[in-house]
N, CA, C and O atoms as a printed pandas DataFrame, in Angstrom:
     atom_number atom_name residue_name chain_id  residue_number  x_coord  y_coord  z_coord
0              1         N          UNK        A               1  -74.678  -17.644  -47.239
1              2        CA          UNK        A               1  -73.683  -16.624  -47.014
2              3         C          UNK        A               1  -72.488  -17.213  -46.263
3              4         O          UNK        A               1  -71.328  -17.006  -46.622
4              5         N          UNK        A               2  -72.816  -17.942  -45.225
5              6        CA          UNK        A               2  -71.860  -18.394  -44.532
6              7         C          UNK        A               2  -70.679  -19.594  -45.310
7              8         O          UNK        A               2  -69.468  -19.719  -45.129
8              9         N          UNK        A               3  -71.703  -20.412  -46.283
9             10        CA          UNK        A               3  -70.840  -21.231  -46.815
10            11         C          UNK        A               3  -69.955  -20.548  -47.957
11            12         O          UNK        A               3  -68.859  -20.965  -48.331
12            13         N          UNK        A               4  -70.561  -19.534  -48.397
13            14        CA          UNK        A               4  -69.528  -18.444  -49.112
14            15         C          UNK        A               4  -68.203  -18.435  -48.358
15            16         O          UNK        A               4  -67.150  -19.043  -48.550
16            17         N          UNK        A               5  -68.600  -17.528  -47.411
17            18        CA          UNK        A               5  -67.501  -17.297  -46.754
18            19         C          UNK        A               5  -66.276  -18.331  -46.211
19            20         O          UNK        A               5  -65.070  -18.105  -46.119
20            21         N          UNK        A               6  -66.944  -19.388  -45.930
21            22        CA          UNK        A               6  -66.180  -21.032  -45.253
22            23         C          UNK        A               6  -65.583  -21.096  -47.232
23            24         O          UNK        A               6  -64.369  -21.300  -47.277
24            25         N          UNK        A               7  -66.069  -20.995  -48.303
25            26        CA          UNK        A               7  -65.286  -22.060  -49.580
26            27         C          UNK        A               7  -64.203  -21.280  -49.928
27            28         O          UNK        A               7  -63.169  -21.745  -50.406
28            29         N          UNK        A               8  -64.480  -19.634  -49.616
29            30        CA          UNK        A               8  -63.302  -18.985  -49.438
30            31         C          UNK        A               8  -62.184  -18.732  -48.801
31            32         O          UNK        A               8  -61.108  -18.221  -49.113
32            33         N          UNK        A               9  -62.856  -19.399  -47.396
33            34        CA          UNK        A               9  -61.587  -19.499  -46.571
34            35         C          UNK        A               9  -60.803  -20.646  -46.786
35            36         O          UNK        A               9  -59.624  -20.656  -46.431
36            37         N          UNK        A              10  -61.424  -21.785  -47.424
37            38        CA          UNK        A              10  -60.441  -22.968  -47.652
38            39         C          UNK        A              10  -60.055  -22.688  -48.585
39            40         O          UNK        A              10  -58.887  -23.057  -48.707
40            41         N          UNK        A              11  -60.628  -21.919  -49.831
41            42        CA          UNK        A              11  -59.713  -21.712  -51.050
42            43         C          UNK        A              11  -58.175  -20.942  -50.611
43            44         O          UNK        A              11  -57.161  -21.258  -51.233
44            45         N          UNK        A              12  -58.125  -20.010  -49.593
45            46        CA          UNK        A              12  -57.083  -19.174  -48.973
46            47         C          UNK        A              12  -56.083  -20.496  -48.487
47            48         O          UNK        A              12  -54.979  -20.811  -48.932
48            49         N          UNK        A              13  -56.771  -21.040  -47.575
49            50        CA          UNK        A              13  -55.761  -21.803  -46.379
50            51         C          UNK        A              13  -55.349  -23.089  -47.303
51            52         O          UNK        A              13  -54.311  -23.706  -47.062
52            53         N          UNK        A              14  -56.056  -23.388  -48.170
53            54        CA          UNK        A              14  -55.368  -25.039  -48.754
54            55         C          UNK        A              14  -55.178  -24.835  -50.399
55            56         O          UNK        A              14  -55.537  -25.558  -51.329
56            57         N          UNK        A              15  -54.295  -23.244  -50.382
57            58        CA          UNK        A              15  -54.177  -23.305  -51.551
58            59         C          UNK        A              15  -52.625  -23.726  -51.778
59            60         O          UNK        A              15  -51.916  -23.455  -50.809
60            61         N          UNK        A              16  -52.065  -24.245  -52.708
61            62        CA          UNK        A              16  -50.837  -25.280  -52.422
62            63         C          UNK        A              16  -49.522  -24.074  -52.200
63            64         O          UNK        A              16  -49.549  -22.860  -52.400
64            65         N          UNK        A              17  -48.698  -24.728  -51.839
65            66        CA          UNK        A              17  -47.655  -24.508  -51.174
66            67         C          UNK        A              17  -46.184  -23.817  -52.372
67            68         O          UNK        A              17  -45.189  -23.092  -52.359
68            69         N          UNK        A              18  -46.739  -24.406  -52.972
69            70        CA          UNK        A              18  -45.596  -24.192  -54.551
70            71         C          UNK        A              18  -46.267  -22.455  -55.012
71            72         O          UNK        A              18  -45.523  -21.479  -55.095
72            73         N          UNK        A              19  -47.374  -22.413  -55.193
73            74        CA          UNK        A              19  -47.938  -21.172  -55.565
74            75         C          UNK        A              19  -47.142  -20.296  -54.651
75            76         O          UNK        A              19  -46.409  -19.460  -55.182
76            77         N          UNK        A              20  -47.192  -20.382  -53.262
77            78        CA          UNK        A              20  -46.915  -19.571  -52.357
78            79         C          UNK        A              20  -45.526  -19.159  -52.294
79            80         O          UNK        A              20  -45.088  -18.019  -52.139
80            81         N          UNK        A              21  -44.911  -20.226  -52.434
81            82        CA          UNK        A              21  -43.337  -19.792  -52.958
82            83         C          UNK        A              21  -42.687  -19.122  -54.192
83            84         O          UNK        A              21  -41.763  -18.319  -54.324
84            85         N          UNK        A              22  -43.283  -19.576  -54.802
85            86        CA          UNK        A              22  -43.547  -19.046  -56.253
86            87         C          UNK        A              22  -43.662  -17.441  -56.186
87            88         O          UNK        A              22  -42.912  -16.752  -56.877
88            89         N          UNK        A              23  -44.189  -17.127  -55.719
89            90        CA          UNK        A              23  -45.158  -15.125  -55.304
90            91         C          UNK        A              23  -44.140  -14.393  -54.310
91            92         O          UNK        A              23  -43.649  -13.264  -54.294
92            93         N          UNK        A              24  -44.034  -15.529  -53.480
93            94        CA          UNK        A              24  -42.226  -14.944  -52.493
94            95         C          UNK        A              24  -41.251  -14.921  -53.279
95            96         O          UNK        A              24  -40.448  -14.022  -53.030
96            97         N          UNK        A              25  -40.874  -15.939  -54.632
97            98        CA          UNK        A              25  -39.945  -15.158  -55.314
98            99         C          UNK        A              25  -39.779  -14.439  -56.254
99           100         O          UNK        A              25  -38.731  -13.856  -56.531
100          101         N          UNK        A              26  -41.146  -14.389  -57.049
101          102        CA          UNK        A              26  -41.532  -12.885  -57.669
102          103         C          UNK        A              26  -41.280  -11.740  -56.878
103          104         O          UNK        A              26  -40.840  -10.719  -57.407
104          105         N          UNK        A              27  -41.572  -11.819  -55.344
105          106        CA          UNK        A              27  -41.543  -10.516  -54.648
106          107         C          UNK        A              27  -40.054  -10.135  -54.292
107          108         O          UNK        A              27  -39.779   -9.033  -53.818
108          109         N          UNK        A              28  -39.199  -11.015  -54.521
109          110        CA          UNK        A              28  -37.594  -10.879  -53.757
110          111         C          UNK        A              28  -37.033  -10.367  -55.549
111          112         O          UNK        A              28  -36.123   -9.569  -55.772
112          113         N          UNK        A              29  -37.759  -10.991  -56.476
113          114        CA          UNK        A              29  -36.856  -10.787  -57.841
114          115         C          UNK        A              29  -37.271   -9.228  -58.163
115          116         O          UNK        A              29  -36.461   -8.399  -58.578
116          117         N          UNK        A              30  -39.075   -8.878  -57.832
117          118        CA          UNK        A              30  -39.297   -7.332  -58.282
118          119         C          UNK        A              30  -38.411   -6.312  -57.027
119          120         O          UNK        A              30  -38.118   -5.155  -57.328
120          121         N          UNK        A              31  -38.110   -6.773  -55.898
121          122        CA          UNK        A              31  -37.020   -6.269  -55.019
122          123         C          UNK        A              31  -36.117   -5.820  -55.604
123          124         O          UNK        A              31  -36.050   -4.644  -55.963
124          125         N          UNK        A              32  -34.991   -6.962  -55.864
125          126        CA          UNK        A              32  -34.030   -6.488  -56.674
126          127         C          UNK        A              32  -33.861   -5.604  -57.431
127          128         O          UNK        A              32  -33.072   -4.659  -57.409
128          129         N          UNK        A              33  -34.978   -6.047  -58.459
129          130        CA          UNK        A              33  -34.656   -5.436  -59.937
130          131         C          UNK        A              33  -34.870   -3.603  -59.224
131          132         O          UNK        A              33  -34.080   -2.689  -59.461
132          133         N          UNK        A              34  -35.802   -3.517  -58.582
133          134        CA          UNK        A              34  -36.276   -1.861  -58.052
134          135         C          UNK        A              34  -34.672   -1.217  -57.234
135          136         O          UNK        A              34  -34.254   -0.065  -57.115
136          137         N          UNK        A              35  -34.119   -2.489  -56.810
137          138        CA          UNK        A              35  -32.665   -1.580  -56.209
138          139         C          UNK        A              35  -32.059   -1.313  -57.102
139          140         O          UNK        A              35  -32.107   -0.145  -57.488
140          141         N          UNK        A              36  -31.153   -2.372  -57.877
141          142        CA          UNK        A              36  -30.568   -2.140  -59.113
142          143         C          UNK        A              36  -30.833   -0.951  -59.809
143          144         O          UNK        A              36  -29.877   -0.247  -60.134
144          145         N          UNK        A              37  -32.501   -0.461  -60.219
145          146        CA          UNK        A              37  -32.873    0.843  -60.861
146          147         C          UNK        A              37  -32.451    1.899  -60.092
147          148         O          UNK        A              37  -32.145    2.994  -60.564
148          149         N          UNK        A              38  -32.415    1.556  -58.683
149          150        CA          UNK        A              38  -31.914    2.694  -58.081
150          151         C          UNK        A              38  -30.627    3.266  -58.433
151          152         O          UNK        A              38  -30.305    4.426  -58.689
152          153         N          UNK        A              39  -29.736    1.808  -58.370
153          154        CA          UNK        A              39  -28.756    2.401  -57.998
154          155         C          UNK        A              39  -27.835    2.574  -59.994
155          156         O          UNK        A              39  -26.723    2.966  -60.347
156          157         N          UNK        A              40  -28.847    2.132  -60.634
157          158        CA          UNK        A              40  -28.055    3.136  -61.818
158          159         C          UNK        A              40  -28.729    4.628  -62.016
159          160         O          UNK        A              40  -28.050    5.630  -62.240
160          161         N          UNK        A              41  -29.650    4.628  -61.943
161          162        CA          UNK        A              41  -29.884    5.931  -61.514
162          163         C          UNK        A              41  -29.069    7.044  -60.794
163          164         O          UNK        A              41  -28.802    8.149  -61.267
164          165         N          UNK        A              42  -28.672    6.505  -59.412
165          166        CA          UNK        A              42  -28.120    7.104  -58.853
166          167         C          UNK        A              42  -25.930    7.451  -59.439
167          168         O          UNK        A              42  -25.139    8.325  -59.087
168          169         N          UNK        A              43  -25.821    6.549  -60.162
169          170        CA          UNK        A              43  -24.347    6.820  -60.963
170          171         C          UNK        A              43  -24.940    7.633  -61.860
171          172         O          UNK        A              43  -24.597    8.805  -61.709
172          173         N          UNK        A              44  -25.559    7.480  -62.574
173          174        CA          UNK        A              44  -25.608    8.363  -63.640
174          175         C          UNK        A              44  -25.751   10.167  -63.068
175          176         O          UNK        A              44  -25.264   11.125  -63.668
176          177         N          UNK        A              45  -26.492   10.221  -61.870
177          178        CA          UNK        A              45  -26.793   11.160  -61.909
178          179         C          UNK        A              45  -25.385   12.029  -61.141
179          180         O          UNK        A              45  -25.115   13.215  -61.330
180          181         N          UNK        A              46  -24.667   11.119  -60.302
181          182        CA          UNK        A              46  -23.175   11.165  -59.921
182          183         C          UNK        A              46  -22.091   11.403  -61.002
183          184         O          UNK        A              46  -21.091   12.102  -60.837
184          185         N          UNK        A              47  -22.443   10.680  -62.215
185          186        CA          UNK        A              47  -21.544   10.927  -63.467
186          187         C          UNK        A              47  -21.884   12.445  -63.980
187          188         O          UNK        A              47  -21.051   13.211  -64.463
188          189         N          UNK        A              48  -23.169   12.706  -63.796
189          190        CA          UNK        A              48  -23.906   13.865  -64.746
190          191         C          UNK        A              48  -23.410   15.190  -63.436
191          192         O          UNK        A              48  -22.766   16.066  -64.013
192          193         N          UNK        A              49  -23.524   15.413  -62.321
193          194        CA          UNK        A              49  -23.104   16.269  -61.737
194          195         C          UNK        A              49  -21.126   16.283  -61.518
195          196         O          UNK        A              49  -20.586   17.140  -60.818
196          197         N          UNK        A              50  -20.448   15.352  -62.144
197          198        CA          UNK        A              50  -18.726   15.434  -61.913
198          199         C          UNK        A              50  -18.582   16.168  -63.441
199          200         O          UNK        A              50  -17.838   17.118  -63.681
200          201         N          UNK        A              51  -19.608   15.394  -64.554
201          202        CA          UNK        A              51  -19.362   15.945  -66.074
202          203         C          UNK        A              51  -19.553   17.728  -66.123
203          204         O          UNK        A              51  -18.820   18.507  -66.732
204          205         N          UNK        A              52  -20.824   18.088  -65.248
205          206        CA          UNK        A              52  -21.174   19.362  -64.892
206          207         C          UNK        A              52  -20.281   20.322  -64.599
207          208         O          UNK        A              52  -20.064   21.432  -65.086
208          209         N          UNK        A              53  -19.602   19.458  -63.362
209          210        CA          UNK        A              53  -18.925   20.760  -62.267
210          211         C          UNK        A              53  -17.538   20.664  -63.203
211          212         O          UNK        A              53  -16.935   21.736  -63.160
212          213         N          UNK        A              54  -16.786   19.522  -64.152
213          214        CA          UNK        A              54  -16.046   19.351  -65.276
214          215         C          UNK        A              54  -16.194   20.675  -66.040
215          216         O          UNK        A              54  -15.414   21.628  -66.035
216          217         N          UNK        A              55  -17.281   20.546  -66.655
217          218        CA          UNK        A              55  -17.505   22.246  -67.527
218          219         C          UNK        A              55  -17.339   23.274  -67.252
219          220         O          UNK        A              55  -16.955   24.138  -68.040
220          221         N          UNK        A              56  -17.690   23.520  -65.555
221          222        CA          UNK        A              56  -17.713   24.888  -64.991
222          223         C          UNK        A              56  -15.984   25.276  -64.831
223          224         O          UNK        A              56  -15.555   26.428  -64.781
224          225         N          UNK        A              57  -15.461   24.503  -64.791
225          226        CA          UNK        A              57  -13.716   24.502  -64.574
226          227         C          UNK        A              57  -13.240   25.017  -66.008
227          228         O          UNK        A              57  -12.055   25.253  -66.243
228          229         N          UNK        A              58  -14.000   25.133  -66.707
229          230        CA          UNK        A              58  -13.670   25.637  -68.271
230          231         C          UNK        A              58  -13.668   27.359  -68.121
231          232         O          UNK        A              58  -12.952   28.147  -68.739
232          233         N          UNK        A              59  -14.585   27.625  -67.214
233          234        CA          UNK        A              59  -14.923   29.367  -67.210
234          235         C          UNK        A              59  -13.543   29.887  -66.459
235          236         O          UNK        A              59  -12.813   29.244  -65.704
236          237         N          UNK        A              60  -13.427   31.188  -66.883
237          238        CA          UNK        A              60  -11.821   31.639  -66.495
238          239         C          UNK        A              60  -11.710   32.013  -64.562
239          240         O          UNK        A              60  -12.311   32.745  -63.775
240          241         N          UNK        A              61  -10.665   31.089  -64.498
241          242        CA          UNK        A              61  -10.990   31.520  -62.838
242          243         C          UNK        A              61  -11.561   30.869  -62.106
243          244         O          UNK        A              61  -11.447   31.104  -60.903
244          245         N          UNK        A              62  -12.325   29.892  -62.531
245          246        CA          UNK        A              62  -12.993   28.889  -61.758
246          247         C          UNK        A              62  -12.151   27.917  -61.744
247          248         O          UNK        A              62  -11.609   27.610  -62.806
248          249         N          UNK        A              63  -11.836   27.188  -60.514
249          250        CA          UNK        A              63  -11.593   25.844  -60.309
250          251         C          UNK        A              63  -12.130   24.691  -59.435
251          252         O          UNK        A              63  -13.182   24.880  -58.824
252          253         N          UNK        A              64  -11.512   23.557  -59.335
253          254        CA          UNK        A              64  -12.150   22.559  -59.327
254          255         C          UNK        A              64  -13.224   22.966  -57.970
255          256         O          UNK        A              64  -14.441   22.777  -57.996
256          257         N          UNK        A              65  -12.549   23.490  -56.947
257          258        CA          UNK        A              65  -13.534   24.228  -55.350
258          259         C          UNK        A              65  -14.849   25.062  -55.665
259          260         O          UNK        A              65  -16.039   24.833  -55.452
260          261         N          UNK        A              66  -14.110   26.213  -56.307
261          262        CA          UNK        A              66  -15.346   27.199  -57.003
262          263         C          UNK        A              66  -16.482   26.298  -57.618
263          264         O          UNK        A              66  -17.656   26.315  -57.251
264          265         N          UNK        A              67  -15.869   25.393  -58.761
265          266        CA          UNK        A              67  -17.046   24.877  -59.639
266          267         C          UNK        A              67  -18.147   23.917  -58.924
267          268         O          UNK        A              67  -19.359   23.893  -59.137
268          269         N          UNK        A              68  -17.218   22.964  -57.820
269          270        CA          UNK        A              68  -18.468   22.340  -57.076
270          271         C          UNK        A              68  -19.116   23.562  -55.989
271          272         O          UNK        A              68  -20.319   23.485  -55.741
272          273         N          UNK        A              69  -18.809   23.983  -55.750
273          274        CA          UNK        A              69  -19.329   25.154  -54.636
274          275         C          UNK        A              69  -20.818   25.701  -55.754
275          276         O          UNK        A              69  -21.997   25.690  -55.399
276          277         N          UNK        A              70  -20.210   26.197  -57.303
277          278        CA          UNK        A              70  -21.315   26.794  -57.941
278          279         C          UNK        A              70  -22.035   25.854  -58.359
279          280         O          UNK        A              70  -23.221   26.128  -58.545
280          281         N          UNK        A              71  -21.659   24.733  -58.585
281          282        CA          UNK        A              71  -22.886   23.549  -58.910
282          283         C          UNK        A              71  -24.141   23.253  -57.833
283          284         O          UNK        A              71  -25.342   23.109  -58.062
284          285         N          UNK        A              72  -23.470   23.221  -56.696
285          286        CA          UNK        A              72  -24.491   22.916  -55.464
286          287         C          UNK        A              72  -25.309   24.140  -55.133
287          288         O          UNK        A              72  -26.502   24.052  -54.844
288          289         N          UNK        A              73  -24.601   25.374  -55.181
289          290        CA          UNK        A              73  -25.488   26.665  -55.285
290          291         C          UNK        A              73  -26.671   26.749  -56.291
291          292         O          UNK        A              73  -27.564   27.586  -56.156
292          293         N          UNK        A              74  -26.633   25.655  -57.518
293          294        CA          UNK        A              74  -27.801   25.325  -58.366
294          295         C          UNK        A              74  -27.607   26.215  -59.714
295          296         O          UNK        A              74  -28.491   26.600  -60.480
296          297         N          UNK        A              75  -25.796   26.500  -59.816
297          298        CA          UNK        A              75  -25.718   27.098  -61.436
298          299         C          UNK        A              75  -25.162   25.813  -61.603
299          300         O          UNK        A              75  -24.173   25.458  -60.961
300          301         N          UNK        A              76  -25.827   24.977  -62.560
301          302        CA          UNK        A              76  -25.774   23.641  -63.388
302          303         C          UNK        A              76  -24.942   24.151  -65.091
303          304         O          UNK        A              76  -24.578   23.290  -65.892
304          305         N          UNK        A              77  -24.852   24.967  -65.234
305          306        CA          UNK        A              77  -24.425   25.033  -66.452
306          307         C          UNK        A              77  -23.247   26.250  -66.686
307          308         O          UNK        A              77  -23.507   27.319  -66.134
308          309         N          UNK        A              78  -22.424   26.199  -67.186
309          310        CA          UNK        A              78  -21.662   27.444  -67.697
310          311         C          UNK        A              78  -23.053   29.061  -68.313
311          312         O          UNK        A              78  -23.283   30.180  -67.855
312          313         N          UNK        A              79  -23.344   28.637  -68.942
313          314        CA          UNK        A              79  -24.958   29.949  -69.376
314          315         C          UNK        A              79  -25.539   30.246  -67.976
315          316         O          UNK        A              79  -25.860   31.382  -67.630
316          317         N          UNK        A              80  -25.662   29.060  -67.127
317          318        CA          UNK        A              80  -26.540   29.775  -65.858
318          319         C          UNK        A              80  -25.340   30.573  -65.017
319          320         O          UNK        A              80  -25.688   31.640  -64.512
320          321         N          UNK        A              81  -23.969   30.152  -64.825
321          322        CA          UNK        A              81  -23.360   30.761  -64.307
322          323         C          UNK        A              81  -23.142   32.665  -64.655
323          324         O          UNK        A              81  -23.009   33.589  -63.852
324          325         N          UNK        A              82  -23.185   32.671  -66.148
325          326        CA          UNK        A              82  -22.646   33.592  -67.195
326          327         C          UNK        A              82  -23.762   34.634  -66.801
327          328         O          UNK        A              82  -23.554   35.846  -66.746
328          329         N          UNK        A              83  -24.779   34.122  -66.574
329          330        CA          UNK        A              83  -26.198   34.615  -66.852
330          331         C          UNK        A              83  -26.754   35.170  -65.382
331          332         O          UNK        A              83  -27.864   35.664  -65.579
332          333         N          UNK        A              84  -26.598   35.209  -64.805
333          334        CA          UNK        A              84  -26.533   35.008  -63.213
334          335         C          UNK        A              84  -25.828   36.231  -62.917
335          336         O          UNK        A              84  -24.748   36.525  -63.430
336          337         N          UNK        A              85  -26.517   37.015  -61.995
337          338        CA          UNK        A              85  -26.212   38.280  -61.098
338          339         C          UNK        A              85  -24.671   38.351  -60.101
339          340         O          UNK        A              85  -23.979   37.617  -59.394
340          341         N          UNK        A              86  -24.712   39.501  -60.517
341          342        CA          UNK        A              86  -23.195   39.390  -59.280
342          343         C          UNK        A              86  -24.232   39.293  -57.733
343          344         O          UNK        A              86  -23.939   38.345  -57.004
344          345         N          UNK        A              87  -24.841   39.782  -57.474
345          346        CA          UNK        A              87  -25.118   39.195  -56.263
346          347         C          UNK        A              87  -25.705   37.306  -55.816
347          348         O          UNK        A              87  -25.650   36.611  -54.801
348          349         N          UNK        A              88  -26.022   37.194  -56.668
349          350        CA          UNK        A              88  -26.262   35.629  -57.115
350          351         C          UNK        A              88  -25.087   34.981  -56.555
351          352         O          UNK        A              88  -25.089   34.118  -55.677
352          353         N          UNK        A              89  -23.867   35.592  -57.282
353          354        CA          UNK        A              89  -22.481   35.142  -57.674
354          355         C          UNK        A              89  -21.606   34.677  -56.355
355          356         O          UNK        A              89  -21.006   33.668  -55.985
356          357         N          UNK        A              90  -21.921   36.169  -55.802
357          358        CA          UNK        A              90  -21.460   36.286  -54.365
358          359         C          UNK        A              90  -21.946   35.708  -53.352
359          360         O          UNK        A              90  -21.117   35.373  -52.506
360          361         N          UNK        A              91  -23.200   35.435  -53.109
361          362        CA          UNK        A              91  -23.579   34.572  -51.951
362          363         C          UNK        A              91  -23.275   33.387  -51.988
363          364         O          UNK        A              91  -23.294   32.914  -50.852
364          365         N          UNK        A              92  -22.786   32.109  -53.345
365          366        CA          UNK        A              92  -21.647   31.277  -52.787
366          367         C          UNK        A              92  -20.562   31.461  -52.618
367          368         O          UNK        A              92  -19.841   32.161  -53.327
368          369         N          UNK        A              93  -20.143   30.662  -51.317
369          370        CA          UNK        A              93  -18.755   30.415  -50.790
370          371         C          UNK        A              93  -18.213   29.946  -51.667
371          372         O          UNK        A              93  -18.517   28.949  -52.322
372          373         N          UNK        A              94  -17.255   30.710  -51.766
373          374        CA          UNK        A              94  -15.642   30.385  -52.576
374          375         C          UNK        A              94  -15.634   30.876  -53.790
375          376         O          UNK        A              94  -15.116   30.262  -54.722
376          377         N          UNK        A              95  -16.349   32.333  -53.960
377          378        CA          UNK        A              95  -16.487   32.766  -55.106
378          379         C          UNK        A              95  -16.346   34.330  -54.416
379          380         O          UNK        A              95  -16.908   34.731  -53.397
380          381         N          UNK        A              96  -15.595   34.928  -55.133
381          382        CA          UNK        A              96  -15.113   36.250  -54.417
382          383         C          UNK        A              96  -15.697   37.556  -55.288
383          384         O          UNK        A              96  -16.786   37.361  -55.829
384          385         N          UNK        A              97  -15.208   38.593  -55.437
385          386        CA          UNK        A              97  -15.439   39.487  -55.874
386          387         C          UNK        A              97  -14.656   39.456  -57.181
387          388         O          UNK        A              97  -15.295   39.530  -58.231
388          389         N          UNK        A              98  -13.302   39.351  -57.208
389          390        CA          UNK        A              98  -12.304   39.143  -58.480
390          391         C          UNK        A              98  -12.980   38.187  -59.673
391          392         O          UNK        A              98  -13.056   38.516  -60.857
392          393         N          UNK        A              99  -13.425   37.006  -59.135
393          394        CA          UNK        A              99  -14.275   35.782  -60.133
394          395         C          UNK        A              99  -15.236   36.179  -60.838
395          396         O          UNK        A              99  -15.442   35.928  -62.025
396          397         N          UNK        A             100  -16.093   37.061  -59.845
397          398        CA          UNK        A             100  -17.420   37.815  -60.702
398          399         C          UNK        A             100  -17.004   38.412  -61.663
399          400         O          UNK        A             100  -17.590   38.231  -62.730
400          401         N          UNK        A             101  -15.516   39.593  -61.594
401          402        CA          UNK        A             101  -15.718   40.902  -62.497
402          403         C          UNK        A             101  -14.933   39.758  -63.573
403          404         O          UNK        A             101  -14.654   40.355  -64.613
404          405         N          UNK        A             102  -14.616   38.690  -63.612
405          406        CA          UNK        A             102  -14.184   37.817  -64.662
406          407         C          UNK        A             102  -15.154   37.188  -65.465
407          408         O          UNK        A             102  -15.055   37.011  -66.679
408          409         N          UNK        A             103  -16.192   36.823  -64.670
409          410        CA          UNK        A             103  -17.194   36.038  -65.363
410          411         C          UNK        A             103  -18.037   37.083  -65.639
411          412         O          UNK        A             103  -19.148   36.700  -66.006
412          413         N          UNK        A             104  -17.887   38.318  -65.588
413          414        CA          UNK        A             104  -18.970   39.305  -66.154
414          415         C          UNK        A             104  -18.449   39.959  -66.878
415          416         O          UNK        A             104  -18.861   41.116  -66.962
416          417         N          UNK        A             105  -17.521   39.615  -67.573
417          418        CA          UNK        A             105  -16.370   40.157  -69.247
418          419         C          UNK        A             105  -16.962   39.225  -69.963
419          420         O          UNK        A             105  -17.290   39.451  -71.128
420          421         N          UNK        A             106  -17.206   37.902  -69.292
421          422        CA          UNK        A             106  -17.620   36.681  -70.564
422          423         C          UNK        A             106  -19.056   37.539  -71.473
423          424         O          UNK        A             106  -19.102   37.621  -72.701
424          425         N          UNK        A             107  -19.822   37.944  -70.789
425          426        CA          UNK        A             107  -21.242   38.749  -71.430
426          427         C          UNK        A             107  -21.102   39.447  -72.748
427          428         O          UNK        A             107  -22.066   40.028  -73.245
């Protein structure tokens, strides 16, 4: 048992030096590559919420303030806006009473 344990520990401690570097730069290259994924991820999803709050500026009365205000309130789409309660409407900021009775002609 013991010499088990001793052929394993020299297999650990005198295993060469090139291997070991080798595995440190697998670990710095799978690093990278995992930021990089981040960070296109993260444009796209920056492109996909400017293309968004872009659309909502299409509905009558909305502009560029209103539309990010209703994007972050979590209406992602012109239909969710359309579709969506005047009280819905009203509890985001920068959306008044006048905007609603506009966006509730679109129906």
């Amino acid at each position: 048992m013991i010499s088990n344990f001793l052929s394993k520990l020299k297999s650990i401690l005198f295993k060469s030096e090139a291997s070991t570097e080798t595995s440190l730069k697998e670990e710095k290259k799978a690093t990278k590559s995992s930021k990089t994924k981040t960070k296109t991820k993260t444009k796209t999803k920056k492109s996909n919420s400017k293309k968004n709050i872009e659309t909502l500026t299409t509905l009558p009365g909305v502009g560029a303030k209103s539309a990010k205000a209703l994007y972050e309130a979590g209406f992602k789409t012109t239909k969710a806006v359309i579709a969506a309660s005047e009280k819905d409407l009203l509890a985001v900021s920068g959306v008044g009473i006048n905007l609603v009775k506009k966006l509730k002609k679109l129906k």
